[in-house]
C-alpha positions in Angstrom: 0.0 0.0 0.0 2.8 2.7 0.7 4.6 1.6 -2.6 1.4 2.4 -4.4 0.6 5.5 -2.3 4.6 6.9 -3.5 4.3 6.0 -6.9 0.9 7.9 -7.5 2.5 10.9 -5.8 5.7 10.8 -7.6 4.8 9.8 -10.8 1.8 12.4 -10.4 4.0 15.3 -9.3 6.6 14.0 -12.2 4.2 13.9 -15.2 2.3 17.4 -14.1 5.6 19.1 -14.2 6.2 17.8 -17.7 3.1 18.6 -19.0 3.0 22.1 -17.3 6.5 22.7 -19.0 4.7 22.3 -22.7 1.3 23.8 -21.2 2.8 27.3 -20.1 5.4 27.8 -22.6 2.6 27.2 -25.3 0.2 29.7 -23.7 3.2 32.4 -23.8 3.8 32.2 -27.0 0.1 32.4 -27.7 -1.1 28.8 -29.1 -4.2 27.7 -27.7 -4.2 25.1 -25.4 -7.3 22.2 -26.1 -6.5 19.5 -23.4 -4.5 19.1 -20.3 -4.0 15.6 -19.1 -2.5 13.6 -16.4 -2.2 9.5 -17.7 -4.0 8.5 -21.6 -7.0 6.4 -22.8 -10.7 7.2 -21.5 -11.7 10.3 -19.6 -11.9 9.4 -16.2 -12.5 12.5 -14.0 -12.4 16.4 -16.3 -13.2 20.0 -16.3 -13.1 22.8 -18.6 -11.6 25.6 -17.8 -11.7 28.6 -20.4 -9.8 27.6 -23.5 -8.7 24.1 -22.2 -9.7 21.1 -20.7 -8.3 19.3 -18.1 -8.5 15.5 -17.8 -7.7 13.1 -15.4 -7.3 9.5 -17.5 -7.4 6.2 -17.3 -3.7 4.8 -17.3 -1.6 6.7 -15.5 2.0 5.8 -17.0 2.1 9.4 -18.5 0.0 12.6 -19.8 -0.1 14.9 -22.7 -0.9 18.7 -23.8 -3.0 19.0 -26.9 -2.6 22.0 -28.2 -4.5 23.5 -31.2 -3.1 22.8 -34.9 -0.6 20.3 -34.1 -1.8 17.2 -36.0 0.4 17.7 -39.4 -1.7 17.9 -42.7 -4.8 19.6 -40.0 -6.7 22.2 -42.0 -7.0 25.6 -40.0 -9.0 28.3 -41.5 -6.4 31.7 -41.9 -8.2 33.9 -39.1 -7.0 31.3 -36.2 -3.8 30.2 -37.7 -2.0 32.9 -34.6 -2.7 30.6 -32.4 -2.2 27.5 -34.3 0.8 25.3 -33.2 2.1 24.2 -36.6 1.9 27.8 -37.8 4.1 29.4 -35.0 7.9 30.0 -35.9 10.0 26.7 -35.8 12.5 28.0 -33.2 8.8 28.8 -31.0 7.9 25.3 -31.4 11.3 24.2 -30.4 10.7 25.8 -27.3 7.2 23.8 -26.5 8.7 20.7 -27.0 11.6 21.6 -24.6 10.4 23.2 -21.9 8.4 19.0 -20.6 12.1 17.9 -20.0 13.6 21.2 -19.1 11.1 21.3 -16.3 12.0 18.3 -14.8 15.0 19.3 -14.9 14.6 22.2 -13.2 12.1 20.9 -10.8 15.1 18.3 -9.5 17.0 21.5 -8.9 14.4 23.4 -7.1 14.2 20.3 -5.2 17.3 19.5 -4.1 17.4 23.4 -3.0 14.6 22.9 -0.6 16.3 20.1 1.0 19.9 21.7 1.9 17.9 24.9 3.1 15.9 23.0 5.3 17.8 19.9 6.2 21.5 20.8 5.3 24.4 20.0 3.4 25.2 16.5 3.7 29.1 15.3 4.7 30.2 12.2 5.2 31.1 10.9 8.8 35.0 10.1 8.3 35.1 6.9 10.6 36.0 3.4 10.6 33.1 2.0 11.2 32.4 -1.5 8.7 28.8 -0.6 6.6 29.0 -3.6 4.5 30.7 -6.5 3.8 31.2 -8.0 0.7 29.5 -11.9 0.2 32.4 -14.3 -0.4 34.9 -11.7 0.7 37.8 -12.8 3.1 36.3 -10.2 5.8 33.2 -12.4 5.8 35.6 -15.4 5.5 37.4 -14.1 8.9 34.3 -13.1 11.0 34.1 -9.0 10.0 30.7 -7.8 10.4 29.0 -4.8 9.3 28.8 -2.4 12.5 32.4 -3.5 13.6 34.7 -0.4 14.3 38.4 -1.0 13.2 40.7 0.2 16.0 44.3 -0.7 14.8 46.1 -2.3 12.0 49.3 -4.2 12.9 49.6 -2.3 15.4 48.8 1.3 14.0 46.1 3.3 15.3 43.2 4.2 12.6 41.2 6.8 13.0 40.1 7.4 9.2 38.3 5.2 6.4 41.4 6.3 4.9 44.2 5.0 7.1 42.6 1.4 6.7 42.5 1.5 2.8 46.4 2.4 2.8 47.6 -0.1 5.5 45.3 -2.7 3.4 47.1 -1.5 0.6 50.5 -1.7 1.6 49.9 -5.8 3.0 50.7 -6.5 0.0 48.6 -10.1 0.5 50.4 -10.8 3.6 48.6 -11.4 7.1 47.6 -8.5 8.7 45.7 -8.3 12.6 43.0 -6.1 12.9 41.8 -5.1 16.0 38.0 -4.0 16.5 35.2 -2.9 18.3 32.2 -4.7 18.4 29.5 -4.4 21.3 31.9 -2.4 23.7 34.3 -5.2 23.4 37.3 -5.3 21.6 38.1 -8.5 19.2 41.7 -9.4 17.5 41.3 -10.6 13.9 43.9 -11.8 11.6 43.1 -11.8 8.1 45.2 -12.2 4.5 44.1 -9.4 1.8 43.7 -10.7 -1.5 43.9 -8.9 -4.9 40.4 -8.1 -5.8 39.8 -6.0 -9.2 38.6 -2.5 -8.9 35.2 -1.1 -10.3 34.0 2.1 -10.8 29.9 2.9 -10.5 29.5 1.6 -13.3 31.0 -1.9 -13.1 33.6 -1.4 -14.9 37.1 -2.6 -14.0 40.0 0.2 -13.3 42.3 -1.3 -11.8 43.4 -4.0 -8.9 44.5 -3.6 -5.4 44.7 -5.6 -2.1 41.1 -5.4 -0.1 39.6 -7.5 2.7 35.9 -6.4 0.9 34.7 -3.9 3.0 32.6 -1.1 2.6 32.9 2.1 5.0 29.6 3.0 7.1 27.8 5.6 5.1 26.8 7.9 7.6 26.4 11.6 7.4 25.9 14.8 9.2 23.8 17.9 8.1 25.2 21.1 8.6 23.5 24.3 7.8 24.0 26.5 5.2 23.0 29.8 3.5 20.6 30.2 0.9 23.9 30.7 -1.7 25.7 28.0 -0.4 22.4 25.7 -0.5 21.8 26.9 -4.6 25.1 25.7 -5.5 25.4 22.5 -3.4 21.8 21.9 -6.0 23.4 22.9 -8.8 26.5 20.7 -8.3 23.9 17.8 -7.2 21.9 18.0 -10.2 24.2 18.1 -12.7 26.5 15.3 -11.4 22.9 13.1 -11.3 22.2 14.4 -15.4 25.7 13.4 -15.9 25.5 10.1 -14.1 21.9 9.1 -16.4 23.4 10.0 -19.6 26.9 8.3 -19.0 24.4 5.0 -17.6 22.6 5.5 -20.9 25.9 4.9 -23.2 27.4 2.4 -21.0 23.8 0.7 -21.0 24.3 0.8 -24.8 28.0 -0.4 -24.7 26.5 -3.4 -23.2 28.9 -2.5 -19.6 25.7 -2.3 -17.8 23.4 -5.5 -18.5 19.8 -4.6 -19.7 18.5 -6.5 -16.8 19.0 -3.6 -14.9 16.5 -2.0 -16.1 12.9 -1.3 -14.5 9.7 0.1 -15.2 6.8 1.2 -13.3 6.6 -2.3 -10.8 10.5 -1.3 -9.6 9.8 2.4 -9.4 7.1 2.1 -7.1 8.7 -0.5 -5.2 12.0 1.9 -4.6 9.7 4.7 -4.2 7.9 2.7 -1.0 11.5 2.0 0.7 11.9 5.4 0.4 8.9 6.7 1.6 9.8 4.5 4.5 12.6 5.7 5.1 11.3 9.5 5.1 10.0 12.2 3.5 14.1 13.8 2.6 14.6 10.2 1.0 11.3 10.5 -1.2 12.2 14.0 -2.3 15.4 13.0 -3.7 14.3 9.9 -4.8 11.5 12.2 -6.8 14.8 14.9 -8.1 16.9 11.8 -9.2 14.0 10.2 -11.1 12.7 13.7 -12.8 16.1 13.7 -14.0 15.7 10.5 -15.6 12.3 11.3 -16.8 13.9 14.9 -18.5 17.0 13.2 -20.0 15.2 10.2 -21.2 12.8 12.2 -22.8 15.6 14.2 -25.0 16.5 11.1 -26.5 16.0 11.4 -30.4 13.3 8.5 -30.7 10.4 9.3 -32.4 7.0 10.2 -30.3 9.6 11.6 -27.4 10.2 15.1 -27.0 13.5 14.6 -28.3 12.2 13.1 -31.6 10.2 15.8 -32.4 13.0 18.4 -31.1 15.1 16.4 -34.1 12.3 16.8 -36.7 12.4 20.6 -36.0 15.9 20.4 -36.1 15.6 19.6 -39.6 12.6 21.5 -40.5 14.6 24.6 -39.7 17.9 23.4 -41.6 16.0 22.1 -45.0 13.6 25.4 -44.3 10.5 22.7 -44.8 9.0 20.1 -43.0 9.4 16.7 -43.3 7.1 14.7 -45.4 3.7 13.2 -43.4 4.5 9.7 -45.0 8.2 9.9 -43.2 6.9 11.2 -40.3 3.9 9.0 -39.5 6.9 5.9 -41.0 9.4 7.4 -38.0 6.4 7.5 -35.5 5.3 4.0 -36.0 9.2 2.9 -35.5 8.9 5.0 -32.2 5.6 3.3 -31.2 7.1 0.0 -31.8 10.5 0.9 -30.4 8.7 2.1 -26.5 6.5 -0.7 -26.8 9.4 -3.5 -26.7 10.8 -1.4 -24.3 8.0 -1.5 -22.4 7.4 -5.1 -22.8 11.4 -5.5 -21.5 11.2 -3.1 -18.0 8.5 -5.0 -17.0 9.7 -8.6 -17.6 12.7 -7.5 -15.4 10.2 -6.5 -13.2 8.4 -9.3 -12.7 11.7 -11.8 -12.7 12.9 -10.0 -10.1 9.8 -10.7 -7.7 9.9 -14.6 -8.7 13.7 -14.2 -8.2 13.4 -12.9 -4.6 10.1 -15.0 -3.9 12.3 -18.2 -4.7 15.0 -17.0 -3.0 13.0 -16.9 0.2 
């Protein structure tokens, strides 16, 4: 019930800022608005409201903005062709199409602004305290468990996650005794480091070096900052998370991150529960990472996305013409096909991962 609760509200909050993007940069460049919609298919809750109509619809996994004279080859009579969407400058229409994933971009900035201003910036706890250890790694091998504190190495006092990486380092494989905290007691450990490759975020391999396989405690403190302070620690934020998505999109397409890492809408909701759990700060991050997926996934150049339709105006306004309707409804039909497999793919993962964890149990 909570996943379902956090993935109406996120998605909700998500797809309104998209459509809201295309919706009020259309009205200021003066095209008339028709519908407003949260989700597609059948009419299930709607009001008008002046010039448009806004709809609540049937399946939620998105929303749309009709706007007036869009549909190509649509026959407008001369006296409303001002306020006719396929009759407005090319660089104007560029601008609608943008402004859905530019808002979600910007609405993951504005959010990650609200939460250093009221919670803090976030710093890591430098300590030595285990968070997680690796399954199969010698420090499970030996006895480490997560929540341990390491005290001493050979001998040498360690005070930072630091000092343990180097003195694990420098074993070179031989035998090294760790003392440790655990419960208010302290335990002596000996354990043999063993070469173990290197990966960065993405799985990728960069290199070897002697570890035990274990991960520091991930625990951090707030401290306050000022409103500047808090706009630049979101600015930073958000484009290291756009940078992140579009890197995972090429190395998802280099074939370095498997495809069965993918989710859809069963995974998002499930994350979106934990999250929930874990607090309203986690949700509204959670939300600012996933509109920046929703904004950068939308820019991709596939036909029926924003960002194919961004490309056909691209070359509208290089060839000073259109494109033909027969190539456009050809490349919209590829697009169709291309989301639906898509779709069809997130959701398998989806549901393999429940059997996967159900059998596991």
């Amino acid at each position: 019930m909570i996943s379902l609760v956090s993935f109406v509200i996120v998605l909700g909050v998500l797809i309104f800022v998209h459509e809201f993007g295309h919706f009020i940069v259309a009205k200021l460049f003066g095209v008339r608005v028709l519908k407003f919609s949260l989700g597609f298919g059948n009419k299930v809750v709607g009001r008008k409201w002046g010039e448009t109509e806004y709809l609540i619809s049937a399946f939620p996994l998105g929303g749309y903005v009709k706007m007036f004279g869009e549909q190509p080859g649509e026959e407008i009579p001369a006296g409303e062709r001002r306020r006719s969407f396929s009759h407005k400058p090319v660089w104007q229409r560029f601008c609608i199409v943008l402004a859905g994933p530019m808002f979600n971009l910007l609405f993951a900035l504005v959010l990650f602004f609200v939460m250093f201003a009221l919670a803090g910036l976030p710093e890591p706890v430098d300590t030595t305290t285990i968070g997680n250890v690796a399954p199969g790694s010698v420090a499970e091998r030996v006895g480490i468990r997560p929540g341990d504190r390491i005290l001493s190495i050979d001998g040498q006092g360690t005070t930072t996650w630091e000092q343990v990486s180097e003195l694990v380092r420098k074993s070179k494989g031989r035998e090294i005794t760790l003392v440790l905290e655990r419960g208010g007691k302290r335990i002596t450990i000996r354990a043999t480091p063993a070469m173990e490759k290197v990966k960065d975020i993405f799985g990728e391999v960069v290199g070897e070096r002697y570890m035990l396989g274990i991960i520091r405690s991930d625990k951090v403190r707030y401290e306050k900052a000022s409103l500047g302070k808090s706009v630049r620690a979101a600015l930073i934020q958000t484009w290291n998370l756009i940078f992140l998505t579009v890197m995972g999109i090429i190395k998802i397409l280099q074939r370095v991150v498997p495809a069965s890492e993918l989710g859809g809408p069963i995974r998002i909701a499930q994350m979106a529960g934990q999250q929930l759990e874990a607090g309203w700060m986690n949700l509204l991050y959670f939300m600012g990472l996933l509109s920046i997926n929703l904004g950068i996934l939308n820019l991709l150049p596939v036909p029926v996305l924003d960002g194919g339709h961004l490309a056909f105006l691209t070359i509208e306004g290089i060839r000073g013409k259109p494109l033909s309707d027969r190539a456009m409804e050809m490349a919209q039909r590829l697009g169709i096909a291309l989301l639906g497999t898509l779709m069809l793919f997130v959701f398998y993962n989806d549901i393999l991962r429940i059997v996967q964890r159900w059998m596991g149990s």
